[in-house]
N, C-alpha and C positions, 0 to 999 in steps of 0.2 A: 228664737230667744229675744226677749224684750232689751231695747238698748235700756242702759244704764242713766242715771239723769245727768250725769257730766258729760255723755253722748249729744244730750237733748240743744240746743238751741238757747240761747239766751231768751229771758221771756219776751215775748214781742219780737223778737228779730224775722219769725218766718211771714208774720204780717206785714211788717215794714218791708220787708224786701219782695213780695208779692204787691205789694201797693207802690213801688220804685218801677217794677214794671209794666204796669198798668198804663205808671205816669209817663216811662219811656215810649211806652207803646203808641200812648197819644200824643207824645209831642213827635215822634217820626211819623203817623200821620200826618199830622198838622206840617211837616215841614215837605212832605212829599205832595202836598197839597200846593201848598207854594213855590214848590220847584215844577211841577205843571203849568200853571200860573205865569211864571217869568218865563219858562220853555216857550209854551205859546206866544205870550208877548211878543220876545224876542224874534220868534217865526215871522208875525203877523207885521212886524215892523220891520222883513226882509233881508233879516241874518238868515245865511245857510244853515242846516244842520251838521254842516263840518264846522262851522265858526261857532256855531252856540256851541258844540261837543268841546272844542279847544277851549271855549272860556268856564267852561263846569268841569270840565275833566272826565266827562262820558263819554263812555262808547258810542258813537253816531247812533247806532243800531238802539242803542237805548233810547236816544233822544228820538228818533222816530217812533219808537215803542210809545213813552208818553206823550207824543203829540200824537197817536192812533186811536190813544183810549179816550173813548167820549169822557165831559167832564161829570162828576158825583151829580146827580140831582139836587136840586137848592134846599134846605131846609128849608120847614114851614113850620 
């Protein structure tokens, strides 16, 4: 049974919010890009990974995870 058009969506609503997601999607990229980023740092400048976990509020376990995974390739 076809829905009805007061079922339907406001016009543009299903784009906008497919294109909200998009944007979320790349800005938690973009920010899990930079929590690698300061992790490492942080390492390489000889914070523990119990000390970096206590100042992010990650599970150790995790922050060893991101300091595990080689970093993205550089764009060219």
């Amino acid at each position: 049974m076809p829905a009805s058009s007061a079922d339907m969506p406001a016009d543009g609503m299903l784009e906008a919010a497919a294109a909200a997601v998009t944007a979320a999607e790349e800005a938690l990229q973009a920010a899990r890009r930079d929590l690698r980023t300061a992790v490492v740092a942080s390492r390489q400048a000889g914070e523990t990974v119990q000390h970096i976990a206590r100042r992010t509020g990650l599970d150790p376990v995790v922050v060893r995870n991101i300091l595990a995974v080689p970093p993205p390739p550089a764009a060219s």
